[in-house]
N, C-alpha and C positions, 0 to 999 in steps of 0.2 A: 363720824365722818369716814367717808370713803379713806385704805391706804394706796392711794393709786393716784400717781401723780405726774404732772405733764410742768416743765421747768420751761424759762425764759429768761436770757442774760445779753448786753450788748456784745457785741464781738470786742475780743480780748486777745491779748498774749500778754505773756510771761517768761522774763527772760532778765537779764542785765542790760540797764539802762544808762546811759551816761547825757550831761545837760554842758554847752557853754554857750560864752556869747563873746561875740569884738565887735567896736564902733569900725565900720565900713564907709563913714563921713570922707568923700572926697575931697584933695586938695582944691584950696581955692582956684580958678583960672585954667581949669581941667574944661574941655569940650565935653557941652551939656544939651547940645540940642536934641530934641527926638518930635519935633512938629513944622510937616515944611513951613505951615505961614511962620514961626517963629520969628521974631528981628534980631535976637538976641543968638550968639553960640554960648555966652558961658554964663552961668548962672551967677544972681548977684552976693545971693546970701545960702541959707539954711533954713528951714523951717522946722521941720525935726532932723532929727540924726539918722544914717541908715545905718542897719543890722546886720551883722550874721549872726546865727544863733545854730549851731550844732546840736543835733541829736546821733549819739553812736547808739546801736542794737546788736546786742547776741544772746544767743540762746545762752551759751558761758563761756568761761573765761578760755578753754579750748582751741574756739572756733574764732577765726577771721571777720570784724564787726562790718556790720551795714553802715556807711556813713552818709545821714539824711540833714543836709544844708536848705536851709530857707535861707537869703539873702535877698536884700532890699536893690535891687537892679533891673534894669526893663528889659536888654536881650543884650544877646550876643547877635550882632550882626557883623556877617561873615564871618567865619571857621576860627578865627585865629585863635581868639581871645578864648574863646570855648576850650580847644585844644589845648591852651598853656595854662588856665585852670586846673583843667583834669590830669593830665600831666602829672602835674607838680604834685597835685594832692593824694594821687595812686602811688605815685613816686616814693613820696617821703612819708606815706602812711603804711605803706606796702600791701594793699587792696587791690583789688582785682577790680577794673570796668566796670562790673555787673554790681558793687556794692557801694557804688558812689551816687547820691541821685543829690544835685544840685538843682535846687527848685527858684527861680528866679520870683520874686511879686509881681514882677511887670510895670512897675509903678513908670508913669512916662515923663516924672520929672528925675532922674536921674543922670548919672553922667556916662557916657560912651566906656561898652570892654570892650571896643574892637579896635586893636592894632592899624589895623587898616587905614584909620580915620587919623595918622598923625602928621596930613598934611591939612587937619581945621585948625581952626583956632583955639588954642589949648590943645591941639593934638598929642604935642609931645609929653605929656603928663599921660596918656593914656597905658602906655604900654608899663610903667611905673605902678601904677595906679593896679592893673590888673595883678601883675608880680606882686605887690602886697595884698589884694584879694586873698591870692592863693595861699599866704602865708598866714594870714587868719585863719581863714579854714583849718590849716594842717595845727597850729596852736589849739583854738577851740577843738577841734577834735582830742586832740592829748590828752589836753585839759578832763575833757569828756569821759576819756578813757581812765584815766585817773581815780576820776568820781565814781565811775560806775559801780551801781548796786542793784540788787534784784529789786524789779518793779514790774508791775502790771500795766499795761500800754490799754487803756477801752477807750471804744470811739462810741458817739452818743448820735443821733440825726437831729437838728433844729430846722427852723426857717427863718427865714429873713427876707426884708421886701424890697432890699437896698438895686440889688441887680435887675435891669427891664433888657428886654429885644431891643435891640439897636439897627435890625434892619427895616428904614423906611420909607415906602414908598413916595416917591416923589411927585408932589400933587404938580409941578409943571414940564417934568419930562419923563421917559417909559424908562426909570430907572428907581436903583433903590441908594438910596443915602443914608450914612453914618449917626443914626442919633436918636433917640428916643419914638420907637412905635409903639403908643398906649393901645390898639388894637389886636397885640401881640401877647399871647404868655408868654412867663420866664422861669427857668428849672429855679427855685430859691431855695435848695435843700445846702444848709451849712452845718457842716461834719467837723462834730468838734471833736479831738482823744484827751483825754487827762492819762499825763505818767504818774503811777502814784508808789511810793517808795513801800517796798511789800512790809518791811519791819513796825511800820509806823502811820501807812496811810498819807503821809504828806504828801502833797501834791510836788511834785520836783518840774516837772515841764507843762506845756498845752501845747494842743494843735489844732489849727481850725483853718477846715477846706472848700473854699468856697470862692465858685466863679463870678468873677464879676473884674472888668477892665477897669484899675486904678488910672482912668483916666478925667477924673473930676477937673484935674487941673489941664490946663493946654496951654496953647502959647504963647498966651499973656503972661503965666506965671514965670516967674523970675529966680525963683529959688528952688534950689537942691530939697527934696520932699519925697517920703513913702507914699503920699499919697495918703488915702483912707487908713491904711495898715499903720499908720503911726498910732492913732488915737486908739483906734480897735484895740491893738497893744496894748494900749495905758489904762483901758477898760479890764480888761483881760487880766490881767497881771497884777490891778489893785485887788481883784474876786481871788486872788491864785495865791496872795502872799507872795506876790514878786517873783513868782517861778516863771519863768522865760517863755515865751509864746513867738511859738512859727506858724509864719504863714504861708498855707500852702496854693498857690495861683489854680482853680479847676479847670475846667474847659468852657472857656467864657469868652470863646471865638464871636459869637453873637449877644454880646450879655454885657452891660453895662450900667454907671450909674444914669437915671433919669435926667438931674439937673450936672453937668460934665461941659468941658470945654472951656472952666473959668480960671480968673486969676487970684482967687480966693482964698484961700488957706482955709479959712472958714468955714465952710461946706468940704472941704474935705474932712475937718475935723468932725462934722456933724454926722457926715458916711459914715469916720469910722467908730464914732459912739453909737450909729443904728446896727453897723454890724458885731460890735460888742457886747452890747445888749444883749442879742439875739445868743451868741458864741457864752457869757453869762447862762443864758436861761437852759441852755443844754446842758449843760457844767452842773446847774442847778436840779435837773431832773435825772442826774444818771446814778446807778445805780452805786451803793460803797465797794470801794476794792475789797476784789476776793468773795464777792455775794449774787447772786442768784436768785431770780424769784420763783418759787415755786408755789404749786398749789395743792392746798394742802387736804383737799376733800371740801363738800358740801351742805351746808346746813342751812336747811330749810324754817323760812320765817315765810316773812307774806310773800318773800320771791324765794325761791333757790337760790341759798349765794355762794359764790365759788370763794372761797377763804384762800388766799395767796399771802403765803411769810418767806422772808430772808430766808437764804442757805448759803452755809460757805460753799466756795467752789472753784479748784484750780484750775486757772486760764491754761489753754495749751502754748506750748513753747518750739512748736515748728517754725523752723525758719528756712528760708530758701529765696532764691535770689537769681533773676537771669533777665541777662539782655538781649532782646529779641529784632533780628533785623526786621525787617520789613521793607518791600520793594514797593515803593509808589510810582504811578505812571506820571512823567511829567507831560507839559504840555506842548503839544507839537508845534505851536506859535511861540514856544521862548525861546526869550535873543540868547546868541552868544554874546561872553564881554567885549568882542570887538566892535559888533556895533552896538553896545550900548557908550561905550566909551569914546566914540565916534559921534555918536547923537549927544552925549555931555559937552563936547570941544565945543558944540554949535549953539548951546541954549545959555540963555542970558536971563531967564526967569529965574528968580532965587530959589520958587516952589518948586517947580519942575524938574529942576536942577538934581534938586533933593530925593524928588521920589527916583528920577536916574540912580541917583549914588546909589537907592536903598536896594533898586534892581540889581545894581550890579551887584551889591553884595550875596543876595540873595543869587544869583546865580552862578557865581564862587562857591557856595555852599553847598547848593544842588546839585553841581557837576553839569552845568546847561552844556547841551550837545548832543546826550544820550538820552535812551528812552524812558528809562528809570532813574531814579533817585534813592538807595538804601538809607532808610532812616530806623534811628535805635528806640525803644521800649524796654523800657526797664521794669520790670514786675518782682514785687518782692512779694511773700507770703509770710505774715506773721499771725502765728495761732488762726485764727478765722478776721482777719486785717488781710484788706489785700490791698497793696499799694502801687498805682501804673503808674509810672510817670512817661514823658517824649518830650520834644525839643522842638515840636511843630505848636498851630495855635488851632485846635479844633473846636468845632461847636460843640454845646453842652450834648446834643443828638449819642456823642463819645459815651459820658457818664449815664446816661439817662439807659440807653442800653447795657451795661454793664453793669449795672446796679439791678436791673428787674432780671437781666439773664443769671447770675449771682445774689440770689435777694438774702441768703443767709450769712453773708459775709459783709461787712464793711469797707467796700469800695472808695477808696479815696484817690480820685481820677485829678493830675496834675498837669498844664499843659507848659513849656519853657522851662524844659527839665535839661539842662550838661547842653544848649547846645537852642537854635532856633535858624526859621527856614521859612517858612510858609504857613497860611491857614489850609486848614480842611475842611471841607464843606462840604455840605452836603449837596447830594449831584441834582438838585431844582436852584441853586443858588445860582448855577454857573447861565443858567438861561435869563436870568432878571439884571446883568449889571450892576451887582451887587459890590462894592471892590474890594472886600475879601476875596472874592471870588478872581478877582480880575489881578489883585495882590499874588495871591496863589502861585507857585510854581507848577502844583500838580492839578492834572488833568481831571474832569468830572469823573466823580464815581470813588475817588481815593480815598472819602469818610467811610463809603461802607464797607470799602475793601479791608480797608484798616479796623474799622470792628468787627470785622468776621476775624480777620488774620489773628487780635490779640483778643477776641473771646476763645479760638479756639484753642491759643498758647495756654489760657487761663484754664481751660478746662482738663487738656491734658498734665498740667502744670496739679491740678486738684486732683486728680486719678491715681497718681503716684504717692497722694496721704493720705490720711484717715479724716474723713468730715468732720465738722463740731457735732456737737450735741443738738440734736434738734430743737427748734426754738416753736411757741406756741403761734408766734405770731406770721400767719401764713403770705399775709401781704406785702413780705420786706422785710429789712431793715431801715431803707431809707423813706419807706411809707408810714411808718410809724408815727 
């Protein structure tokens, strides 16, 4: 056999890993709405628990940790709550901005962090309610940092069939509506990482990223719920030996489940057994920590066959971290808060009411008045992991470019990161009456502004290190 060899390994790093978790179960009688038909503000029960769950990263014990929060909450609407989050958690962990990336699930049975909202019903629990968020976080981090030991962070590519296109045209008016287009494809690529503890190979955490709107449930349901990510969870974590699984929300601005809008529990649970399954079967196919496939030469039978065996091989351990403004154009038809708060005094529809409120908020956040909007991107690099997270809600269009522009890195594209404002869409959306589109604060054209601005953060961002090792497989990693 040939000595001449061509290697192939998932994207890795290597570094000091730390794992925690706190029950984030709101008080009872905390304002819970997030669907204007809703009749209900505050939810009756529970159906699962919701989570935080901390991951800390560093290269070592030296350097200032990356702190990566999954929590079970649908947004921050309007700044406050966002704010007094970050805050507190920078504050009393002593982190810098750029290493905080709180990733929200989105899930839309959860209960209100906006400050704002403590004139609903249950309002006054809310600002309570967030002040102990924050103080989970900063525990589970501790905690995290505490535990931390060297571990190998790889991320794997699966699919799953769970998430469809949700924008559909409307067979009785020149519009597109909210819900399931079987005429449509859907990006289904779910990016799982296993931490695996370098002494020993045990699996210490999981991560699995994948878009798709936790909105199975709507506003019939009644109970405080993750959503699909509950059960995915319980999937996940019986395959892991109980090591903690975070979920991280992708860009599933256009992406949803099929059957969604019920009062169910049940079909959510069955969501999130299809996308565990799935987050399983990558788990199931990836490669052992610390190994490498390579190819070992050729030997000739009735084919030529290429002979590929294991090899150890240490993950790289760069790390690096930065948060990137970005200027989006907003749109020159949004209200200020005076009249929207003007057009609130006058409407007496509950519905309507609602989506007011959620404008105003949203243009509290934007800064409505001015031409832009500065919104944050947060891009971390670990070994050949690249992590973006924002605070907006973009279409998959985000990840899908960012992955083939970067195909030897594993991309794991987050949208409802520290902070939420707006969808981005992409600029033919804004012609069909779409209402993301119409939701939007920012002007057509600001998805692909915004992928140019942080592909080309990302490229200079990789100029300044050393590439991985080159991989066999020329069509990706997320094609795999």
């Amino acid at each position: 056999m040939s000595s001449k060899s061509i290697a192939w390994s998932e994207p890795r790093f290597s570094g000091l890993v730390g794992v925690a978790r706190r029950d984030i179960t709101p008080p009872p009688g905390i304002y819970a709405r997030n669907w204007g038909a809703a009749a209900h503000d505050i939810a009756d029960g529970v159906h699962k628990p919701l989570l935080c769950t901390v991951l800390t990263i560093r290269a070592d014990a030296s350097e200032t940790p990356l702190v990566l929060v999954a929590i079970d909450a649908t947004w921050f609407r309007g700044p406050e709550g966002a704010l007094l989050i970050r805050e507190q958690v920078c504050r009393e962990l002593g982190v810098h901005s750029s290493a905080l990336m709180i990733s929200l699930s989105h899930t839309h049975s959860g209960p209100s962090l906006s400050p704002a909202e403590v004139h609903k019903p249950g309002g006054t629990l809310i600002k309570p309610y967030v002040e102990r968020v924050g103080s989970m976080i900063v525990e589970a981090a501790r905690e995290a940092l505490d535990s931390e030991c060297s571990a190998e962070l790889r991320f794997a590519s699966g699919r799953c069939g769970l998430a469809a296109d949700r924008d559909l045209p409307d067979p009785l008016a020149p519009r597109l509506v909210c819900g399931f287009n079987p005429g449509a494809p859907a990006d289904d690529v779910c990016l799982v990482g296993r931490v695996s503890r370098s002494s020993d190979g045990v699996t210490l955490a999981t991560l699995v990223n994948y878009a798709c709107h936790p909105t199975t449930l709507g506003a019939a349901n009644r109970l405080i719920s993750p959503d699909f990510i509950g059960a995915m969870r319980e999937i996940v974590e019986a395959h892991s030996n109980g090591a903690p699984c975070l979920f991280l929300q992708g860009a599933s601005g256009e992406l949803a489940p099929r059957l969604q809008y019920t009062g169910h529990t049940s079909i959510a649970d069955a969501h999130g057994r299809e996308l565990g399954h799935a987050a399983v079967a990558a788990l199931e196919g990836m490669l052992a920590p610390g190994k490498m496939l390579a190819m070992e030469g050729v030997v000739e039978s009735g084919a030529p066959l290429a002979m590929w065996g294991l090899r150890d091989q240490q993950a790289s351990a760069v790390v690096r971290a930065i948060e990137l403004p970005v200027e989006l154009p907003l749109k020159q038809s949004l209200r200020g808060e005076a009249q929207i708060v003007d057009e609130m005094s006058r409407c007496e529809d509950r519905a309507a009411k609602e989506r007011l409120h959620r404008e105003l908020l949203v243009a509290r956040t934007v800064g409505a008045g001015g031409e832009t909007s500065c919104r944050s991107v947060w891009i971390w690099r670990l070994g050949d992991i690249l992590l973006v997270g924002h605070s907006d809600e973009a279409y998959s269009q985000l990840q899908r470019q960012l992955r083939a522009a970067f195909p030897d890195f594993g991309v794991v594209v987050m949208n409802v990161v520290n902070g939420w404002g707006g969808y981005i869409c992409p600029a033919a959306r804004y012609e069909q009456r779409v209402y993301q589109a119409q939701q939007s604060p920012y002007a057509s054209g600001c998805l692909e502004l915004f992928v140019d601005r942080v592909s080309w953060t990302i490229t200079e961002l990789l100029g300044a290190d050393p590439m991985p090792e080159p991989v066999a497989a020329s069509q990706g990693f997320a094609g795999r």
